[in-house]
ROTORDO-504741 format. One record per residue (C-alpha): residue number from 1; residue in one letter; x, y, z. Coordinates in steps of 0.2 Angstrom, whole numbers, plus 2048, in hexadecimal, padded with zeros to 3 digits. Example, Ala and Ser with C-alpha at 12.3 -4.5 7.8 and 13.67 -1.06 7.14 Angstrom:
<rs>
+-----+------+-----+-----+-----+
:  nr : rest :   X :   Y :   Z :
+-----+------+-----+-----+-----+
:   1 :    A : 83E : 7EA : 827 :
:   2 :    S : 844 : 7FB : 824 :
+-----+------+-----+-----+-----+
</rs>
This chain:
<rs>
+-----+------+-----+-----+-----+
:  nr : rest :   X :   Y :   Z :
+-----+------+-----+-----+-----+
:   1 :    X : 470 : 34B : 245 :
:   2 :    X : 467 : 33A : 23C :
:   3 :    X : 458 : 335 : 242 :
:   4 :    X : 44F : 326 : 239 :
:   5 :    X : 43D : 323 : 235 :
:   6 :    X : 431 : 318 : 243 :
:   7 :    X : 437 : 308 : 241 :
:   8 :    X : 428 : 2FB : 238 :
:   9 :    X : 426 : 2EC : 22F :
:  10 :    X : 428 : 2EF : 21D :
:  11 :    X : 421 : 2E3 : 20F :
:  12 :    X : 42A : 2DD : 201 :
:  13 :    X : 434 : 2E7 : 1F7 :
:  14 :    X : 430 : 2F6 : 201 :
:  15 :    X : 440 : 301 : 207 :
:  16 :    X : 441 : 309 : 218 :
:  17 :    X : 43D : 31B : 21C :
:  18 :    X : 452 : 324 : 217 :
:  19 :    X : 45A : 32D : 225 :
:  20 :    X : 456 : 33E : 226 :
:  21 :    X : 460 : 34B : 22A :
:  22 :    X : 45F : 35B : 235 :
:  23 :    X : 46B : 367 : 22F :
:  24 :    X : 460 : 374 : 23A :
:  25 :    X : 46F : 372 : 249 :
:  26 :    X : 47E : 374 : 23B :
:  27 :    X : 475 : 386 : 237 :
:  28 :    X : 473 : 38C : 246 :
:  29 :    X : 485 : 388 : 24C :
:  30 :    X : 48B : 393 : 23B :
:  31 :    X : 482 : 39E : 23F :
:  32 :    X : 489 : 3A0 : 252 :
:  33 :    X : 49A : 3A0 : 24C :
:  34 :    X : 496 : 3AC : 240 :
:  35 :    X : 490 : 3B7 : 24C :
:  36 :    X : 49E : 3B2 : 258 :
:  37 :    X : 4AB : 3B7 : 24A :
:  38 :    X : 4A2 : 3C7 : 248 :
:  39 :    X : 4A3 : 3CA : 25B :
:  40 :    X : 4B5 : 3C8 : 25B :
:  41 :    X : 4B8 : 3D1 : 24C :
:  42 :    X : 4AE : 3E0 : 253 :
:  43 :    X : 4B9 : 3DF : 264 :
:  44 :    X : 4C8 : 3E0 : 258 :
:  45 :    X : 4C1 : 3EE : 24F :
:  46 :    X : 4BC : 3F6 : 25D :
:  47 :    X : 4CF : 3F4 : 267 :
:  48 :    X : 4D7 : 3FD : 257 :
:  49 :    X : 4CA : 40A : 257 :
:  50 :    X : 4CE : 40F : 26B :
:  51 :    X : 4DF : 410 : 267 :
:  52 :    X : 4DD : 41F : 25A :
:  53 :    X : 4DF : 430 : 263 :
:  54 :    X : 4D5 : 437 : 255 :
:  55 :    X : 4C7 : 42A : 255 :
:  56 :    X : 4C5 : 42D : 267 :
:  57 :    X : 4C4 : 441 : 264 :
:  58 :    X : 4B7 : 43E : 255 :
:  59 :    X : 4AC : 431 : 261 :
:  60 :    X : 4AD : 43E : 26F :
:  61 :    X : 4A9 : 44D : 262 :
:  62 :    X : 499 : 442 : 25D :
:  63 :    X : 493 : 43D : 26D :
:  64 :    X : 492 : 450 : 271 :
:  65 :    X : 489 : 454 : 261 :
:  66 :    X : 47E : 446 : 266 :
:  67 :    X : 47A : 44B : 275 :
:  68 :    X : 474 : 45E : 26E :
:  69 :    X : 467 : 454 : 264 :
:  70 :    X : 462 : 44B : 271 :
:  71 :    X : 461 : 45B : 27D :
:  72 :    X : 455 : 465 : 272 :
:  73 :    X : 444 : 45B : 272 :
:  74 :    X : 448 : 45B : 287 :
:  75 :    X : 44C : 46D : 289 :
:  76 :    X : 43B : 473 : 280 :
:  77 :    X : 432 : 465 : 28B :
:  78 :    X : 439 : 469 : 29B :
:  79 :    X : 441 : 47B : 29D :
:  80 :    X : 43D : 486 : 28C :
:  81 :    X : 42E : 48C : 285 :
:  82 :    X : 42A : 489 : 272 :
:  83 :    X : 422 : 49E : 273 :
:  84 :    X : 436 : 4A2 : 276 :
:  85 :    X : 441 : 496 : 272 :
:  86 :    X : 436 : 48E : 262 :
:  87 :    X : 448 : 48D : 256 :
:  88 :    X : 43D : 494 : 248 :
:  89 :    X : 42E : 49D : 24E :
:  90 :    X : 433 : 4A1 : 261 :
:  91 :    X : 43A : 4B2 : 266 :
:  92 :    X : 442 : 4BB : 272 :
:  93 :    X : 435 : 4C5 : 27B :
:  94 :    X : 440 : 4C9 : 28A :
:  95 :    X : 44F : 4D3 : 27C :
:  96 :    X : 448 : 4E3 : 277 :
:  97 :    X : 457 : 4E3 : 269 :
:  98 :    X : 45B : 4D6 : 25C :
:  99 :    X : 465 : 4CC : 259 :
: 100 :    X : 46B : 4CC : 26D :
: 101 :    X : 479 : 4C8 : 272 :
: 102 :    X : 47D : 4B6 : 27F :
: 103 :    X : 474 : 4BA : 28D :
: 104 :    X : 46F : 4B0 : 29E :
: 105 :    X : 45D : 4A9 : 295 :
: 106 :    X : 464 : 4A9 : 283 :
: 107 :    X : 476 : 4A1 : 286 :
: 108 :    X : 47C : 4A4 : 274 :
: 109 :    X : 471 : 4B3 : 270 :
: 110 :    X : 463 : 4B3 : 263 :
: 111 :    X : 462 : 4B7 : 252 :
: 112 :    X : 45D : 4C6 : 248 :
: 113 :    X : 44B : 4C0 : 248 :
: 114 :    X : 44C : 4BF : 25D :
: 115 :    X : 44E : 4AC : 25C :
: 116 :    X : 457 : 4A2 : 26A :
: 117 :    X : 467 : 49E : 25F :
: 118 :    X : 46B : 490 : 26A :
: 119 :    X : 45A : 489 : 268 :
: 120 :    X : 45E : 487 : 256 :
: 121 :    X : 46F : 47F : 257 :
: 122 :    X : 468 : 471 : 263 :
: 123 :    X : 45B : 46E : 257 :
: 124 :    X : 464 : 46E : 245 :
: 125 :    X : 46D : 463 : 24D :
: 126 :    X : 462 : 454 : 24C :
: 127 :    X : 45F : 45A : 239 :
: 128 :    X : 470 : 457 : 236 :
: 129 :    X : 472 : 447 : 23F :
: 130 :    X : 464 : 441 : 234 :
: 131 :    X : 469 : 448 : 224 :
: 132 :    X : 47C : 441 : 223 :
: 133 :    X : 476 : 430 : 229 :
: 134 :    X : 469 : 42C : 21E :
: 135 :    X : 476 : 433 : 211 :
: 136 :    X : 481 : 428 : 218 :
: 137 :    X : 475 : 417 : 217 :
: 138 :    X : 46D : 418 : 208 :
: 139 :    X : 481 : 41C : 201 :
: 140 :    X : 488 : 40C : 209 :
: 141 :    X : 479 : 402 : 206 :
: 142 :    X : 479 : 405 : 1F1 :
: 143 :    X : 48B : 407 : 1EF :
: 144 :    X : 48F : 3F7 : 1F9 :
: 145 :    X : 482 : 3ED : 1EE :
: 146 :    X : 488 : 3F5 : 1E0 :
: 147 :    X : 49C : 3F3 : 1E2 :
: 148 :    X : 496 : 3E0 : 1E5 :
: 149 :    X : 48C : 3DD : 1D7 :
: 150 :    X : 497 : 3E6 : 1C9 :
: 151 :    X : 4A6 : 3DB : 1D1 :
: 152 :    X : 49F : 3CA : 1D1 :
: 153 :    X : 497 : 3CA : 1BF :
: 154 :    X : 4A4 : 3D6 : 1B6 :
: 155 :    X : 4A1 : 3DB : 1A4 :
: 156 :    X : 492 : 3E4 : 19E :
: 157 :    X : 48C : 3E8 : 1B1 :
: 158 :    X : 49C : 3ED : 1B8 :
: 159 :    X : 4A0 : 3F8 : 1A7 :
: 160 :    X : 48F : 400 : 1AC :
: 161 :    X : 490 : 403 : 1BD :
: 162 :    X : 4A1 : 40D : 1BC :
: 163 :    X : 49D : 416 : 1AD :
: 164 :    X : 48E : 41D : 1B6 :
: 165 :    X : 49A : 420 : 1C5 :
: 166 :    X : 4A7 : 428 : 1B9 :
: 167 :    X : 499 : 434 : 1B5 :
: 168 :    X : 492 : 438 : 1C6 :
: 169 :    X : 4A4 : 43D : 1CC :
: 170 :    X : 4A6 : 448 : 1BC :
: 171 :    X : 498 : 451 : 1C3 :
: 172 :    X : 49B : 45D : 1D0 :
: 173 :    X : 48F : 45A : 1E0 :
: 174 :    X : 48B : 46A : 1E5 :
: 175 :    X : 487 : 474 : 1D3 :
: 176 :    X : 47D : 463 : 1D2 :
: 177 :    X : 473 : 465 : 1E1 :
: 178 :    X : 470 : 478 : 1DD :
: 179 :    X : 469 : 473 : 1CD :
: 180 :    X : 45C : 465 : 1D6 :
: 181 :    X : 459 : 472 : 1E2 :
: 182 :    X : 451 : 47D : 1D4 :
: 183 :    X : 447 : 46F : 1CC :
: 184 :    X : 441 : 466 : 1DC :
: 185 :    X : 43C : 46D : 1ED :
: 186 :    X : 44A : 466 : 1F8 :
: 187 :    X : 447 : 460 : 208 :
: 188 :    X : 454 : 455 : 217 :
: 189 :    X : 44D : 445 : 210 :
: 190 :    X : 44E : 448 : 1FD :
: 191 :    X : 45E : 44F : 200 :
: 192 :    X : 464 : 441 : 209 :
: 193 :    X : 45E : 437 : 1FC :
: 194 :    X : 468 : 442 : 1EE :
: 195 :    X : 476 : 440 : 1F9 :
: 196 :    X : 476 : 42D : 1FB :
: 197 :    X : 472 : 428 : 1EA :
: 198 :    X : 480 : 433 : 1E3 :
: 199 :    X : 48F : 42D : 1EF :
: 200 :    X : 487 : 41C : 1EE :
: 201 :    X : 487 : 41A : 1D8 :
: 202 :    X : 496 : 426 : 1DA :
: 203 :    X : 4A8 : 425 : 1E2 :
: 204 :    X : 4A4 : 418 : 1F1 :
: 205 :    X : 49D : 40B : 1E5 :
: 206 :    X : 4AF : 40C : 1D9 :
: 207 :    X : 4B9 : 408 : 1EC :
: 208 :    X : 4AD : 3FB : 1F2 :
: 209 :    X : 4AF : 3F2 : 1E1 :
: 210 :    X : 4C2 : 3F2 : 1DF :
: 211 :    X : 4BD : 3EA : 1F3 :
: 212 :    X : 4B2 : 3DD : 1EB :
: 213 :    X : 4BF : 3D6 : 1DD :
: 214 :    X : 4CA : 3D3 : 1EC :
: 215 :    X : 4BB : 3C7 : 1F4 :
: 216 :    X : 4B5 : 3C1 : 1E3 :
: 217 :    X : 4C5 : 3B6 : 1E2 :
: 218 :    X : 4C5 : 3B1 : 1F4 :
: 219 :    X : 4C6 : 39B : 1F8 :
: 220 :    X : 4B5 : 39C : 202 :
: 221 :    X : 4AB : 3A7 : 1F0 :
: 222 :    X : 4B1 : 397 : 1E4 :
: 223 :    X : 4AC : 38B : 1F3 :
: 224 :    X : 49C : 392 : 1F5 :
: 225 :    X : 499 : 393 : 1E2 :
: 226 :    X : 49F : 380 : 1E0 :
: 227 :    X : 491 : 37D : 1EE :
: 228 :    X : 484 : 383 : 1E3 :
: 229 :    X : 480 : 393 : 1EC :
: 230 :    X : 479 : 3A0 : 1E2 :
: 231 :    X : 47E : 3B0 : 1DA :
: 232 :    X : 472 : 3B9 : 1E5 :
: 233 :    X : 479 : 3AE : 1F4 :
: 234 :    X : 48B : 3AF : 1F2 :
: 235 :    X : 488 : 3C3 : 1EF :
: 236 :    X : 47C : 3C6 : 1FF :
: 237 :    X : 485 : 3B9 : 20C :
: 238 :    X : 499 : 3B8 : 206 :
: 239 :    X : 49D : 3CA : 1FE :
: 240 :    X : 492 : 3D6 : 203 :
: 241 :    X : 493 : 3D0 : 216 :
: 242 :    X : 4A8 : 3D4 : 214 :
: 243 :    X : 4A5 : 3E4 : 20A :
: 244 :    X : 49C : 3EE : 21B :
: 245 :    X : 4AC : 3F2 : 224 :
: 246 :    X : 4B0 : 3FD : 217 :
: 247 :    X : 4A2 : 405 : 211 :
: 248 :    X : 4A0 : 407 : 224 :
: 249 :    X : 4AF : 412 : 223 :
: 250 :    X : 4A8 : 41B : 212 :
: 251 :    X : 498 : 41D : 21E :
: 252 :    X : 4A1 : 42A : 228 :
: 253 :    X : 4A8 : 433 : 218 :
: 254 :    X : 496 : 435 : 211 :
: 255 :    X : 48E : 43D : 222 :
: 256 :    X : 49B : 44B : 221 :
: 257 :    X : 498 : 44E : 20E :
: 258 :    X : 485 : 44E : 212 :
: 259 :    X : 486 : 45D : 21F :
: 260 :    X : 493 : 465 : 215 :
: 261 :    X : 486 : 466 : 207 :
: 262 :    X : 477 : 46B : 212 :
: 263 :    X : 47F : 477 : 217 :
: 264 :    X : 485 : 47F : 209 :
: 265 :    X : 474 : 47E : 200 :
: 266 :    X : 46C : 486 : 210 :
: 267 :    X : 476 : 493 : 20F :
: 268 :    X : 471 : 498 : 1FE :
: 269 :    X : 45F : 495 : 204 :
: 270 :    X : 45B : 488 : 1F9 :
: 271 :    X : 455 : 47C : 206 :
: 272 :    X : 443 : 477 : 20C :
: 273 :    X : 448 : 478 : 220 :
: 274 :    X : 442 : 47D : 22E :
: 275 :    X : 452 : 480 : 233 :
: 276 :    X : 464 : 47B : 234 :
: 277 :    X : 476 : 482 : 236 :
: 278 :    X : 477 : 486 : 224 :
: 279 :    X : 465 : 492 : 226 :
: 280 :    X : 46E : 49B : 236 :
: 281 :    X : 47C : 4A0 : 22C :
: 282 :    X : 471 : 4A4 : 21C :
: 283 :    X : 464 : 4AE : 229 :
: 284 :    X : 476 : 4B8 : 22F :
: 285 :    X : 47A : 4BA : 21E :
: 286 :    X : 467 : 4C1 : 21A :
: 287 :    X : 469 : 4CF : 229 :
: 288 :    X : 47D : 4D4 : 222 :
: 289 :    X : 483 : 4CD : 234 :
: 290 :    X : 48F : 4C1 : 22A :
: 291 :    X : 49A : 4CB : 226 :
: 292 :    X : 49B : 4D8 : 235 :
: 293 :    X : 4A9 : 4D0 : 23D :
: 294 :    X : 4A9 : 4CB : 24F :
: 295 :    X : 49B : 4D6 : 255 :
: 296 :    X : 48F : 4C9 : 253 :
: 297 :    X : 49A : 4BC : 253 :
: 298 :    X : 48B : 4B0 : 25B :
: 299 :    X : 47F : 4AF : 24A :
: 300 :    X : 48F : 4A7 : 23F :
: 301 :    X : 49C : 49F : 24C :
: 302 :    X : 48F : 492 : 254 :
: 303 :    X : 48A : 48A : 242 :
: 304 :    X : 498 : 48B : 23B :
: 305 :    X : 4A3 : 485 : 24A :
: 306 :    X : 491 : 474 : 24D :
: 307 :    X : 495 : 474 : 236 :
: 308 :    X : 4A8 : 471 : 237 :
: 309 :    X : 4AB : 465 : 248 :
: 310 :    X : 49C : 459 : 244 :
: 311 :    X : 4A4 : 458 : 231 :
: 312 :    X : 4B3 : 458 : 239 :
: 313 :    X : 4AF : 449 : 245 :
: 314 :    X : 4A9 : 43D : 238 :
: 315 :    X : 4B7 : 441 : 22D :
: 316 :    X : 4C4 : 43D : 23C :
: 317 :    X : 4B9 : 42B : 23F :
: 318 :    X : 4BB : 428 : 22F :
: 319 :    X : 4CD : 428 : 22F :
: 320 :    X : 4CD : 420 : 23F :
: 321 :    X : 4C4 : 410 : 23A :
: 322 :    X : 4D1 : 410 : 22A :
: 323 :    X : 4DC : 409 : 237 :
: 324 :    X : 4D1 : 3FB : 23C :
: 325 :    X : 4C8 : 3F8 : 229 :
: 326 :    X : 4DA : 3F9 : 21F :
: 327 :    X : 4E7 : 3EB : 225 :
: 328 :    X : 4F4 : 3F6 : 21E :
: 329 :    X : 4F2 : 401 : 22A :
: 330 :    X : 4EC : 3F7 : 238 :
: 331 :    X : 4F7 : 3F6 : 247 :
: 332 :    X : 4FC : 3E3 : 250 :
: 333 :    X : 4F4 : 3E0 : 260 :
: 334 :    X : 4FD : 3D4 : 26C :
+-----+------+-----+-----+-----+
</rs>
């Protein structure tokens, strides 16, 4: 839209007012087809991922997991009292044995030290929610800057980006993570944080690159860059923006690495936690009931059953929205 200046006499060898233009209209309607074309995209997406059998089972496996977290907060509120069903310093006072077995007030039983066994799987639960998503964010968020930065200067950048990813996947995670366990205290955030910054310098960043040369030579970058828009801008706006469907899918990978890894280095009791599923194994372990074969099958088979379906879940999403981020595999919709 032009609109000219108030119109007025002007004097001798004055000029009038130039048009000025309001480009605020021309953002706002980019900006709605933007969002417009992510809608649609989205719906797409969203189409393709219904279709998976196996996306549906991982979304189903979640939302049950979810729902656990969100049950344990509620439970102590409303029906359990923190004296007896506290996962950490409650106990049983009703069993005069311990561990007891599943019972009517203790559905899975308690542990060795009379704690409500089910009480501590609701509440890990959350913990590992937490854990593998901020794992999982703080992987995404470094690896996607980083794959889009070392493919649109090249050189000296890329060459040190992926020498430092070389050397992060020569590492092996877990002895690495025993070895920061013994110089620092771990707890679920620095862990998390571990976990990201490793997947995001590491692996993810080497895929999301090879993605970003694809998108550096794309008609729209060079238009962009003939525009005058900036490093920074061409970066942030035209190749990071196309990057998030696929660290999106490397997103899922990461949260099932990060349990995974808690657990493990729970079990070896190596963790600052109050507690988790890794800690009811490792508390199993400490009493010998690990290995005592199905007599008391409730201290091992809950954590280890909650450990393996929730890695299990994000790992079959994962390849569930390989179908929708990977047009190779992507199926035609009529």
């Amino acid at each position: 839209m032009i609109t000219r200046g108030t119109n007025h006499p002007t004097g001798a060898g004055e000029s009038p007012e130039p048009p000025q233009i309001d480009l605020s209209g021309g953002r706002s309607q980019v900006v709605l087809t933007r969002m417009r074309l992510a809608a649609r995209s989205f719906k797409g997406g969203w189409a393709i991922f219904m279709e998976s059998r196996i996306g549906l089972l991982a979304l189903a496996i979640i939302l049950i997991f979810a729902l656990m977290a969100v049950s344990h907060p509620v439970l102590m509120a409303t029906v359990w009292d923190a004296g007896t069903y506290d996962p950490v310093t409650g106990y049983a006072f009703d069993q005069t044995e311990q561990p007891a077995p599943p019972s009517r007030r203790h559905l899975l039983g308690t542990d060795s030290l009379g704690r409500d066994v089910l009480s501590q799987l609701l509440w890990s639960t959350r913990s590992e929610f937490i854990l593998g998503i901020t794992a999982a964010l703080v992987t995404v968020a470094i690896a996607t800057t980083v794959g889009a930065v070392a493919a649109y200067y090249g050189g000296l950048v890329d060459a040190f980006f992926m020498r430092l990813a070389d050397l992060i996947i020569a590492l092996p995670a877990i002895s690495l993570l025993i070895v920061l366990s013994a110089l620092f205290e771990l707890n679920l955030f620095y862990l998390a944080l571990i976990i990201g910054v490793l997947g995001g310098f590491g692996g993810t960043a080497i895929i999301l690159k090879s993605q970003a040369l694809s998108i550096k030579v794309k008609p729209y970058i060079e238009a962009a860059r003939v525009a005058g828009g900036s490093h920074f801008h061409i970066i942030a706006v035209h190749i990071i923006p196309n990057l998030l469907p696929l660290s999106l899918l490397y997103m899922m990978f990461t949260v099932t690495g990060a349990i995974f890894a808690e657990a493990v280095l729970s079990f070896l009791g190596l963790l600052d936690l109050r507690m988790s599923w890794g800690i009811m194994i490792h508390t199993a372990n400490t009493g010998g009931y690990l290995l005592g074969g199905t007599r008391y099958w409730w201290l091992v088979v809950p954590a280890g059953a909650s450990i393996t379906l929730l890695c299990s879940a994000f790992y079959l999403g994962g390849r569930a929205l390989d179908e929708v981020v990977n047009p190779r595999l992507r199926r035609r919709y009529e």
